[in-house]
N, C-alpha and C positions, 0 to 999 in steps of 0.2 A: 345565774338564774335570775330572769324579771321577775322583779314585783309585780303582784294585780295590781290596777290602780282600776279600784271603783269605779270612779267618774267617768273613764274613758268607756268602760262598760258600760254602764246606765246609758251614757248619752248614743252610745255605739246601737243598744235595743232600742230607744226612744225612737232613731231615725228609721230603722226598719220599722218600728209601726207606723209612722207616719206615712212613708211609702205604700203600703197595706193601706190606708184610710187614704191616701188621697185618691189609687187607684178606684178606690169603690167611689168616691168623689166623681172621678172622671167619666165611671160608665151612668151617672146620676146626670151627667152632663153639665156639670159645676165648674169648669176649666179655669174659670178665672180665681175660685176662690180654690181652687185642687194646686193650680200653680204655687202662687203666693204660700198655700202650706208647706207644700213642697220646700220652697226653698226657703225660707225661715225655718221649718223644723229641721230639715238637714244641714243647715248650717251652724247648729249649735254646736256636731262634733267637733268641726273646722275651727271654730274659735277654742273650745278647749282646747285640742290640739298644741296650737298658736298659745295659746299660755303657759301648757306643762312644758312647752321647750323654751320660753323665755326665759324659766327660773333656774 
């Protein structure tokens, strides 16, 4: 059986909000600043990720 691991969760719900907020970003017609959140806020999974398998 896996353990929870916290973090993977927190940052797993953080990117689906940000998805959610940049969508409403984009029908604002804010693209450039909808992008950019985009991909730095859903990139935080990605680097956790990339660390909990390092160790």
């Amino acid at each position: 059986m896996e353990k929870e691991n916290l973090i993977l969760d927190l940052s797993f719900g953080f990117a689906l909000e940000i998805i959610k907020f940049t969508e409403g970003l984009e029908q604002l017609k804010k693209y450039n600043l909808a992008n950019q959140l985009f991909r730095s806020g859903t990139s935080i999974g990605a680097n956790v990720r990339e660390a909990q398998n390092a160790a």
